[in-house]
C-alpha positions as CSV (number, residue, x, y, z in Angstrom):
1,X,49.0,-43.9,36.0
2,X,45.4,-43.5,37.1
3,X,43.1,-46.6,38.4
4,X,40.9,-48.6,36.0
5,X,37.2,-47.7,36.8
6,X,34.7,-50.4,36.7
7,X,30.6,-50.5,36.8
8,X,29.2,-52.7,39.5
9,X,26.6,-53.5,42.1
10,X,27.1,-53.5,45.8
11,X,25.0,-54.1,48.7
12,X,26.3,-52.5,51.9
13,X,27.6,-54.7,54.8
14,X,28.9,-51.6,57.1
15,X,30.1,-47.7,57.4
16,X,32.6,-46.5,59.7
17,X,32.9,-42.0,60.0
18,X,36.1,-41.7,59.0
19,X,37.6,-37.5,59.9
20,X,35.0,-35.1,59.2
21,X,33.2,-36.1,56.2
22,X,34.2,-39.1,55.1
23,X,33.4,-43.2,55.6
24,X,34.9,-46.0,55.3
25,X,32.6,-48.7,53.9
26,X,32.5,-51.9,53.5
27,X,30.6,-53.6,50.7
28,X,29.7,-56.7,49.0
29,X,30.1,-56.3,45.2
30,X,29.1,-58.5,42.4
31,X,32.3,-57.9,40.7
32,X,34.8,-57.9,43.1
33,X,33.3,-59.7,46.5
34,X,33.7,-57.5,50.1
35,X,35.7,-55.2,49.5
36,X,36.4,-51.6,51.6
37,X,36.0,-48.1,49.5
38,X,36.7,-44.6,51.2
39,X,34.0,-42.6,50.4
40,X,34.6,-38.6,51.2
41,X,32.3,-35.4,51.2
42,X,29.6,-37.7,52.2
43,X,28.6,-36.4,56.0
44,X,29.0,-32.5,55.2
45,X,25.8,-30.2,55.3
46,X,26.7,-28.7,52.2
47,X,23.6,-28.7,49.5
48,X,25.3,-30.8,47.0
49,X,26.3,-33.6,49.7
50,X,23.1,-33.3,52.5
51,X,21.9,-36.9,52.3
52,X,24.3,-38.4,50.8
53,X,25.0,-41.0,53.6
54,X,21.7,-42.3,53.6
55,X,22.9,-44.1,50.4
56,X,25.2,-46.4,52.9
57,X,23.1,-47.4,55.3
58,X,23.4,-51.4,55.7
59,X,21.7,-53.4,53.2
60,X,21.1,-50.4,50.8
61,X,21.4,-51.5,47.1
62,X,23.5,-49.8,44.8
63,X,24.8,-49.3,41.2
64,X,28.9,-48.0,41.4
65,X,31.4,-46.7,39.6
66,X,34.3,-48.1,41.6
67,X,38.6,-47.6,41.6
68,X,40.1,-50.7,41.9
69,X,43.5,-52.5,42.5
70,X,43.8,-55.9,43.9
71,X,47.0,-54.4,45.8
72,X,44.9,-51.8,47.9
73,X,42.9,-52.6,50.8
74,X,40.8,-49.1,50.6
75,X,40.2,-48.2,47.3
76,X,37.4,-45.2,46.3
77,X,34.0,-44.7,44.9
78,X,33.7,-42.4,41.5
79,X,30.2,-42.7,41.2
80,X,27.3,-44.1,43.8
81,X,23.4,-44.3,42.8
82,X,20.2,-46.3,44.1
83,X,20.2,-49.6,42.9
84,X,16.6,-50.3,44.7
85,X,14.7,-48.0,46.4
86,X,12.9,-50.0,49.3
87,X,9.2,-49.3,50.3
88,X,9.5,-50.9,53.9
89,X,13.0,-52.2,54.7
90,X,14.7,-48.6,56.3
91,X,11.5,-47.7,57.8
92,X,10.1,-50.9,58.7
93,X,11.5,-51.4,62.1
94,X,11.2,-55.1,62.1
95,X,12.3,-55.6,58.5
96,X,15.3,-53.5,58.9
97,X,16.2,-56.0,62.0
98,X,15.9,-58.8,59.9
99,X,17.8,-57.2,57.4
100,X,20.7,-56.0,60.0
101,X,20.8,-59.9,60.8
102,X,21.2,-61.0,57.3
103,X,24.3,-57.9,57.0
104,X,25.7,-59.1,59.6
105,X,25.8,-62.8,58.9
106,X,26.9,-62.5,55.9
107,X,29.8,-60.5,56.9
108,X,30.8,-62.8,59.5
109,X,30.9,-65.5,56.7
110,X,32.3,-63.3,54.0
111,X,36.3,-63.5,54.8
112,X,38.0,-63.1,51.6
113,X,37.7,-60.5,48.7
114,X,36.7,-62.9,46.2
115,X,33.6,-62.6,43.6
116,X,31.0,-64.8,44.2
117,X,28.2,-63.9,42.0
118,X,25.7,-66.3,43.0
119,X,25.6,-65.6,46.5
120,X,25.4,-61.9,45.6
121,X,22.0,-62.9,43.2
122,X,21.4,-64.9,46.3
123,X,21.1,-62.2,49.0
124,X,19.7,-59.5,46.6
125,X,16.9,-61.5,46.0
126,X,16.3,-62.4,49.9
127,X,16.5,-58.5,50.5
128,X,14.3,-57.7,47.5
129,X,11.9,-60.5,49.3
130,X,11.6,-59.0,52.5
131,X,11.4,-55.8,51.6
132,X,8.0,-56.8,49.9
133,X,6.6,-60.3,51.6
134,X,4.1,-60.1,54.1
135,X,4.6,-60.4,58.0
136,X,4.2,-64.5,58.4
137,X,7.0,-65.0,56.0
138,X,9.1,-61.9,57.0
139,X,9.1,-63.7,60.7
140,X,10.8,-67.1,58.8
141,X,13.2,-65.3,56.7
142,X,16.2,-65.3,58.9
143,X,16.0,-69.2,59.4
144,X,15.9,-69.9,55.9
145,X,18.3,-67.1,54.9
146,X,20.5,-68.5,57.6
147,X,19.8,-72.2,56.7
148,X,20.3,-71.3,52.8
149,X,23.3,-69.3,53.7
150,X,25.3,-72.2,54.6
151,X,25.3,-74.0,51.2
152,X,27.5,-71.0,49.6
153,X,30.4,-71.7,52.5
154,X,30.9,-75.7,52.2
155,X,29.1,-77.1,55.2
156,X,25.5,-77.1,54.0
157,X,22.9,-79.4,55.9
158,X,21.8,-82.8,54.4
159,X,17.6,-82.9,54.7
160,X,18.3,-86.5,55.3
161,X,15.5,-86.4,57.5
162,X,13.7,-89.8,58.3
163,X,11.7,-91.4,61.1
164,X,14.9,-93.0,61.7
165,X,17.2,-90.3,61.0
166,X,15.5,-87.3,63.1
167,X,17.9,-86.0,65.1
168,X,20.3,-83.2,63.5
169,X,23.7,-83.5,64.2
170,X,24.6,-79.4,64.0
171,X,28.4,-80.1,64.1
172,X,28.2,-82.9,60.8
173,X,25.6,-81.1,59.1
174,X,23.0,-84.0,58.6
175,X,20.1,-85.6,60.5
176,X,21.1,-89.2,62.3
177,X,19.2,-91.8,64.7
178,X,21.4,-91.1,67.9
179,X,22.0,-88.4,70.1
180,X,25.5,-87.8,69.3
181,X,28.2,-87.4,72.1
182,X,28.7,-83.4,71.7
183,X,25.8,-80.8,72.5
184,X,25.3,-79.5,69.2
185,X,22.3,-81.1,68.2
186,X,18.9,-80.6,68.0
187,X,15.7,-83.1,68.4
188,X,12.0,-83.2,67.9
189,X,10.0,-80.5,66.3
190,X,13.4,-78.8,66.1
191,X,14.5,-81.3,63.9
192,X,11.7,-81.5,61.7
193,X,11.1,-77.9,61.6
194,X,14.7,-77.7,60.3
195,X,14.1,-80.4,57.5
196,X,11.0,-78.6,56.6
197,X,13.1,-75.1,56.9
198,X,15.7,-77.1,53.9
199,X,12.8,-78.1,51.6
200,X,11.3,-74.5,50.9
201,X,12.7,-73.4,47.5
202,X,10.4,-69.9,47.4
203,X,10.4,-67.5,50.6
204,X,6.6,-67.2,49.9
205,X,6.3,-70.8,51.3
206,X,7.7,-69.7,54.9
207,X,4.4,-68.5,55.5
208,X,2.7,-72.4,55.7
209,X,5.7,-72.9,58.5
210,X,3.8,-71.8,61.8
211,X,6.2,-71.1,64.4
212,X,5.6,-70.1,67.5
213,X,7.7,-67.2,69.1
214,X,9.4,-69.4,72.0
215,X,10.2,-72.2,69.4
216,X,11.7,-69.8,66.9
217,X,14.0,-67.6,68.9
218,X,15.1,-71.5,70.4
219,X,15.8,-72.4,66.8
220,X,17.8,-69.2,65.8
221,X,20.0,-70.0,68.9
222,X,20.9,-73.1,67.6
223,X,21.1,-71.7,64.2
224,X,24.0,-69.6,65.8
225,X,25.6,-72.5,67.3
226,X,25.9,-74.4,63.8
227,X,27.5,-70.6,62.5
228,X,29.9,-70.8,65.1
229,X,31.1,-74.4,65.1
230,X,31.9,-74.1,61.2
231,X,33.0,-70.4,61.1
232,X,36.2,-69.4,62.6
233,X,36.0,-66.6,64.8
234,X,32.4,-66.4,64.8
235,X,31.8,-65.5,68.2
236,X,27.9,-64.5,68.7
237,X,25.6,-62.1,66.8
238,X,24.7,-58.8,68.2
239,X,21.8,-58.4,66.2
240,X,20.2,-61.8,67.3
241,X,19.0,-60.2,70.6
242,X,17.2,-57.4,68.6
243,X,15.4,-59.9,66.4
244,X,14.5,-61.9,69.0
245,X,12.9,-58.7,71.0
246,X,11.2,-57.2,67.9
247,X,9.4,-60.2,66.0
248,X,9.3,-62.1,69.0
């Protein structure tokens, strides 16, 4: 009994060589959430397949025909075209850092195979975004991305922010008036930076946050810590180095 096919789109999180012309990719789909697909014939230097990998680099868009059974944990790819074709994300080399942060945080988050369409629109539009945006809000996108992220996992930050309450408490999510007992806080332009961070609804308004490159690679480390207190398993980011080095 063959496999109902279905038409979605997928944004690519990673690809693992699998033998000698396959992959093993892992993708998060509109329809379906991460999910894993075998993809074969894809790494040979044959003139039908030459090139076809470049379609899975990470954060490429792209419009599938896809197998699927709830029972498999690899199922296959019948059909595989360009969703988007970027201008400046693949050969941007700071773009494609930020976008190799925002993969990778968003696999760390992503755990179970379940759709979630909204963070899908979510993250197509923050790629679609950087790909185009100019380099004062390209520099901001990983702290809102990162900040905005949160709201889709259950332990979003309150902008409670006050004169009183200034002081954000990482591990309760909300800004409070005392230095709390734990480490995981932060204080003073940190804290307001954050609040002002929570207020942007458009990316195109990161580029009125100036940011300083000391202050913001201190901010995305703390950004990390809040990740790993709520996340199980988190551990740390091995693209966060790389961002830090290339937008400094």
């Amino acid at each position: 009994m063959s496999q109902p096919l279905h038409k979605t789109r997928g944004i690519v999180l990673r690809s693992v060589k699998y033998g000698e012309s396959s992959l093993v990719v892992t993708l998060f789909t509109e329809l379906f959430g991460v999910q894993s697909y075998m993809v074969s014939g894809v790494r040979t230097s044959s003139k039908t397949s030459a090139g076809k990998s470049q379609y899975f680099q990470p954060a490429a868009m792209l419009d599938l025909v896809v197998y699927h059974n709830e029972l498999k944990h690899l199922n296959r790819i019948r059909e595989f075209h360009w969703n988007r074709i970027y201008e400046q994300l693949f050969s941007d080399v700071p773009r494609n850092a930020v976008a190799l942060f925002i993969v990778e945080l968003l696999n760390k988050c992503l755990k179970q195979p379940e759709a979630n369409p909204e963070l899908f629109y979510f993250v197509e539009d923050i790629l679609k975004e950087l790909d185009k945006s100019n380099d004062a809000v390209m520099a901001n996108l990983p702290l809102f991305f990162a900040f905005q992220l949160s709201h889709f996992f259950g332990f979003r930050i309150d902008d409670n922010y006050s004169e009183n309450n200034s002081i954000l408490d990482l591990q309760e999510g909300c800004f409070v008036s005392q230095r709390p007992m734990h480490p995981y806080f932060a204080e003073d332009k940190a804290a307001f930076v954050s609040s002002q961070l929570l207020k942007v609804m458009q990316p195109a308004e990161l580029e009125q946050i100036k940011l300083n490159t000391d202050f913001r690679r201190s901010l995305m480390q703390q950004v990390e810590h809040f990740y790993a207190i709520h996340i199980p398993e988190f551990g740390t980011m091995k693209t966060l180095p790389i961002l830090r080095a290339i937008l400094g």
